[in-house]
N, C-alpha and C positions, 0 to 999 in steps of 0.2 A: 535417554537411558531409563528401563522400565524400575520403576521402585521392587525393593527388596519384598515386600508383603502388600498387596494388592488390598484396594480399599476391600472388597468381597470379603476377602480371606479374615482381614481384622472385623470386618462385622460380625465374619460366622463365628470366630474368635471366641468375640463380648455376647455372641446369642447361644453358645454351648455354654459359657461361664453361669450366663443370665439361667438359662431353662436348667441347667443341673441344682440349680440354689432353688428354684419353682418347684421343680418337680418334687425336690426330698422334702419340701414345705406341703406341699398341695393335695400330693400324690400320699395317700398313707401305706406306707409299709408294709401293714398288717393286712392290704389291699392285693400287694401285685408283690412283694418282695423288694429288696435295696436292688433300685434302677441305677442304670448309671449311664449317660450321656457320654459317648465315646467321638463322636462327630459330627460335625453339621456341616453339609451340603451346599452351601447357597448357589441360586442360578446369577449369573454375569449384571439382570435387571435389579438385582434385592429382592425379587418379588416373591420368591418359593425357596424352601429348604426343607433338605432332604434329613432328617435327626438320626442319627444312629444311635440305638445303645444297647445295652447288656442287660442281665435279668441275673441275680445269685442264682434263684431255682431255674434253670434252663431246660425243665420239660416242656413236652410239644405243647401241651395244654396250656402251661403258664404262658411261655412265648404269645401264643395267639390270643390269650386274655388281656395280657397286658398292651399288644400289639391295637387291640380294639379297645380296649380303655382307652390309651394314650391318644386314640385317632379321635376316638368321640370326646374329649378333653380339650384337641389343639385350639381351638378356637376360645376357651376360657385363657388357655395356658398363651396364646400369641396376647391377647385382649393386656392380661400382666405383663408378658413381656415388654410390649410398645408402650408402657407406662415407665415401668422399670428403665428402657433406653431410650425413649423419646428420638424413636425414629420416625423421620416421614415418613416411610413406607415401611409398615411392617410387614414380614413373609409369612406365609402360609405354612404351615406345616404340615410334614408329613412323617411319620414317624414307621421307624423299619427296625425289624432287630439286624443285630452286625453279629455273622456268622463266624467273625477272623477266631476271636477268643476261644471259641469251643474246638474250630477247625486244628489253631493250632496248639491245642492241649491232646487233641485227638491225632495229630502227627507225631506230635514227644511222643506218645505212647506209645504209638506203632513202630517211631525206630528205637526207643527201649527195648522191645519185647524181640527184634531183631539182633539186637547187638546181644541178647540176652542167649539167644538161639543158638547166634553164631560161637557164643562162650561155651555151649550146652555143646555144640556140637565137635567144638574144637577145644579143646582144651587146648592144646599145644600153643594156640593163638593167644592164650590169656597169659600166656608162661612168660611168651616172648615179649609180651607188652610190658609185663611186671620188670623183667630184666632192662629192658631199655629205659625205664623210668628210673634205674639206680643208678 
């Protein structure tokens, strides 16, 4: 019977905990913005991970600034990690921004501004809903 959390899954676990307590140490703020480590990838061997995370300012410019910082960094930021967890084999890193956050602030939006439409367009529709709600 296959275990509930896979060793992978509990490494990438203890290497998103490890690298988000590095990064807001390491990484100055006043560099790239508050990062935030959203998920880690690991491949089946240990050998490579995939980092995801978030940027507060999320223009184009910052994303890819901080995207190149964070890449020309991995190798100081793995160097602490594998001390930090004392693993035989530390991964590689590769660090990516994670599109979910924006995408799904940018969907609320779009079906707010619909449902918003649909109230604009119909009134009779808002009437009904008020009344069903009493």
């Amino acid at each position: 019977m296959a275990r509930e959390f896979s060793r992978s899954r509990r490494v990438a676990q203890q290497i998103q905990k490890e690298l988000a307590q590095i990064v807001s140490r390491e990484v100055k703020a006043n560099e790239l913005g508050m990062i935030t480590i959203n998920e880690v990838d690991l491949s089946s061997d240990l050998s490579y991970a995939k980092v995801y995370f978030t940027i507060l300012n999320d223009d184009a410019e910052n994303i890819k600034s901080a995207i190149t910082r964070l890449n020309d960094q991995a190798p100081l930021l793995r160097s602490m990690m594998g001390s930090a967890m004392r693993l035989r084999i530390v991964p590689e890193l590769k660090f990516y921004y994670d599109k979910s956050l924006s995408e799904g602030i940018r969907m609320t939006s779009l079906v707010n501004q619909a449902v918003r439409k649909d109230k604009e367009n119909n009134p009779e529709l808002d009437a009904d809903s008020e009344s069903e709600d009493k």
